[in-house]
N, C-alpha and C positions, 0 to 999 in steps of 0.2 A: 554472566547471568543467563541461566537459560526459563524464558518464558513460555512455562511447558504446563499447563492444570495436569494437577497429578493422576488424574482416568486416564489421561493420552500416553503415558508412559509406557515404552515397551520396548521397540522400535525406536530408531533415532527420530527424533522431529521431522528433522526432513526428510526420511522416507516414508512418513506419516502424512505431510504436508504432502508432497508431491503425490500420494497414491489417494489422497482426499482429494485435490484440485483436477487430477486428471479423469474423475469418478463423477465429477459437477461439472465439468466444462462445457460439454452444449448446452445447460441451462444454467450458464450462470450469470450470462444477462440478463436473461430476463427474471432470475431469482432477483439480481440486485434492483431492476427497474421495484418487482411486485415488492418485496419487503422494505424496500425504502420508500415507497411510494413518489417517484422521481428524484427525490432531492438527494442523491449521491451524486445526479448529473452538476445540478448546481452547488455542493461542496466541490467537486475538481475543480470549474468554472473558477469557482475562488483562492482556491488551490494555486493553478497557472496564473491567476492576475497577480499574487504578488512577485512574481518575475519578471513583470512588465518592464520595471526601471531598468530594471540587469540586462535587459538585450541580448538572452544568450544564444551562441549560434551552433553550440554543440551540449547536447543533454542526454544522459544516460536516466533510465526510467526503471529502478528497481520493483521488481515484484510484479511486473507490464502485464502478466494475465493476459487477457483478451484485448487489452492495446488504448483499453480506453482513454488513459490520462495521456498515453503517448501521444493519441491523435489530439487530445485538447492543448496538448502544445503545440500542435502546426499554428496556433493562432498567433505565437510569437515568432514566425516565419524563422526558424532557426536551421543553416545548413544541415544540421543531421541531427536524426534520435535515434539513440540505441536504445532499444528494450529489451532488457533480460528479466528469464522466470527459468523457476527447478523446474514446472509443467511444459511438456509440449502440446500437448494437445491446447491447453491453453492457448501456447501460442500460434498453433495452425488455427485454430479463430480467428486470434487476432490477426495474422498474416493476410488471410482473405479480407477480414476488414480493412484493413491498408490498402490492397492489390482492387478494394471495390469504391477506394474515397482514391485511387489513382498518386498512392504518397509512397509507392515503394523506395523509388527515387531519394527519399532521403529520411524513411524508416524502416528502422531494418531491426528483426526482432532476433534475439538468442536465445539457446538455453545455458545457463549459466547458472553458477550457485551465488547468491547475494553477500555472502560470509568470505568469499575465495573471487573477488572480480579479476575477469582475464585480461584487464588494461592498465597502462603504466601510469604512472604518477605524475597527478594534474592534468591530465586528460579534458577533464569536462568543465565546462562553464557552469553548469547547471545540473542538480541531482535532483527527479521526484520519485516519491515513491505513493503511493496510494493504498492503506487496506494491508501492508506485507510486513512493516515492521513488528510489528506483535507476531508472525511465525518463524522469525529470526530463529534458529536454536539455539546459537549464540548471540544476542542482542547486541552487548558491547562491541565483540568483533565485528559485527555487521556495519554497525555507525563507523567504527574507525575505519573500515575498507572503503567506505562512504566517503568519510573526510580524504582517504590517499587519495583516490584519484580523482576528487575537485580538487581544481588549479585554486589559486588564492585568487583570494575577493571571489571568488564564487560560492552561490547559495543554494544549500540544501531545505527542500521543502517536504515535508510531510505529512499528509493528513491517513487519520489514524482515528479509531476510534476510540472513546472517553467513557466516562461513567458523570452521568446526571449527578445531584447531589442536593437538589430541591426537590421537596415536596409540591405536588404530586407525581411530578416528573418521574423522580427517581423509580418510582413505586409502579409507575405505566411500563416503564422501561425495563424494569426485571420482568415483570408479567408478561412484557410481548414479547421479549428474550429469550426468557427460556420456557414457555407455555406454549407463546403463537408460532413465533417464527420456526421451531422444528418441526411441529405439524406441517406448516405450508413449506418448506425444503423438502420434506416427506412426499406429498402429493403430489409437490412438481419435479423432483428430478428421483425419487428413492432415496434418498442419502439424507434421511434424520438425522446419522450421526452429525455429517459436517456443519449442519445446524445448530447442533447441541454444541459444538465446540467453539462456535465464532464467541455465545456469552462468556462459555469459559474461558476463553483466551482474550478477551477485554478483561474480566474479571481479574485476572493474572499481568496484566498490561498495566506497565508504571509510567501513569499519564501524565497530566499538568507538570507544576514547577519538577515532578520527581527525573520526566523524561527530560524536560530539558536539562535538568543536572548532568543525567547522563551527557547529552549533548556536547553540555563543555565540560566533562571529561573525554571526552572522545578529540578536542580540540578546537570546538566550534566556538563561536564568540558571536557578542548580540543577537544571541538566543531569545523566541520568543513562542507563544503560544498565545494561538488564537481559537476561543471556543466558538463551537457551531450548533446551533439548532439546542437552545438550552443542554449545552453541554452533551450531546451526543456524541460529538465527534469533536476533533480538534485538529488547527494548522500549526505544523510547528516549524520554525526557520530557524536558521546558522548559519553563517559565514566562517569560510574558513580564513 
C-alpha cells in the first residue's frame, strides 16, 4: 500500500518526502510548536508513557526528524536510542539538540530509509515513531521492517495523526487544515506546499481499527489505538 494523495505523484515518495523535510527543517519546530499550539509536546509525553511497564533499554525511533520523541525517551533512561530519518538536515538539528541536552552518549541519530532498516533481527526492545508512518511509500513494508527487528515481547508505539469525526470537530479541523495551516507554513518557513500535503496525507492515512488491521497483518498482536485530542491524533501499540 502506498500512501501517496494523488497531486504528490510524480517523483517516488520518498524523494518527495525527503526534499519536502529538508526544505522545512530549520522551522519545523517551531512550525510544530505554532500550529499545534503546544500539544504535540504532550501527545509524545503520552506516547513514551506507555513504555513505561516495558523498561526498554534499547529503542530505535523511526522518522526521528529533529529528535524530539528520541529525547522524550531519555525519561525511560534506556542504554541507547537510535534515530533514524531519509532528511539529514533534519537530523543535524536534531543532533545539536542532543549534543545541547548533553545525550550523545547514548543517542545517536542516522540517516536511514524506514522501509530498508540497516539492523538485524530483534535488535530492539522498543520501536517509536512520531508524525512518519503516514509518509511511508510503502506502508506495509515499513511496519513489517518494524516488526523484524523488534525482539519479541517488545512494543511498537505510534502516534499518528487521525481524522475527527464529530461534529463540530470534524468541521473546525478541515477548516484549519487545509485553509489556516498552509497560510502560516507559508509565512513561516515558504513552503505552503508541505502544508497542503500534511491534510493530504492524513486524508490518505488508514487510521483507527483500519491501521491497526494493518498492524496485525504485519505480525503485531494486542493491537490497540488510543485517540487523542477528540480524535486528532492517535496512539497506536503492538507487540510482537
Amino acid at each position: 500500500m502506498t500512501v501517496l494523495p494523488q497531486h504528490y505523484k510524480g517523483s517516488t515518495k520518498r524523494e518527495r518526502v525527503e526534499e519536502m523535510f529538508d526544505s522545512i527543517a530549520t522551522r519545523y519546530d517551531l512550525l510544530n510548536r505554532v500550529l499545534s499550539g503546544g500539544i504535540d509536546r504532550r501527545w509524545r509525553k503520552k506516547s513514551i508513557d506507555q513504555l513505561i511497564p516495558l523498561k526498554p533499554t534499547s529503542i530505535l525511533d523511526i522518522a526521528t526528524g529533529t529528535a524530539d520523541l528520541a529525547l522524550e525517551c531519555m525519561r525511560l533512561k534506556p542504554a541507547e536510542i537510535i534515530g533514524i530519518d531519509i532528511s539529514n538536515k533534519m537530523l543535524d538539528i536534531g543532533r545539536h539538540k542532543v549534543m545541547a541536552k548533553g545525550y550523545q552518549g547514548i543517542i545517536r541519530l542516522e540517516q536511514a530509509d524506514s522501509e530498508n532498516i540497516p539492523y538485524p533481527d530483534n535488535r530492539f526492545d522498543a520501536i517509536t515513531v512520531a508524525f512518519g508512518v503516514r509518509n511511508f511509500e510503502h506502508l506495509e513494508s515499513g511496519l513489517q521492517e518494524m516488526y523484524r527487528v523488534l525482539r519479541p515481547g517488545g512494543m511498537a508505539v505510534i502516534l499518528e495523526f487521525s481524522q475527527p469525526d464529530r461534529f463540530p470537530v470534524k468541521q473546525f479541523y478541515n477548516f484549519y487544515s487545509y485553509k489556516v495551516m498552509p497560510r502560516i507554513g507559508q509565512m513561516l518557513s515558504r513552503e505552503r506546499s508541505a502544508y497542503e500535503y500534511l491534510p493530504a496525507s492524513v486524508s490518505a492515512f488508514p487510521y483507527g481499527r483500519t491501521f491497526t488491521a494493518l498492524l496485525a497483518k504485519a505480525g503485531f498482536r494486542h493491537t490497540k489505538c488510543l485517540p487523542l485530542t477528540f480524535g486528532i491524533a492517535s496512539i497506536y501499540t503492538g507487540i510482537k
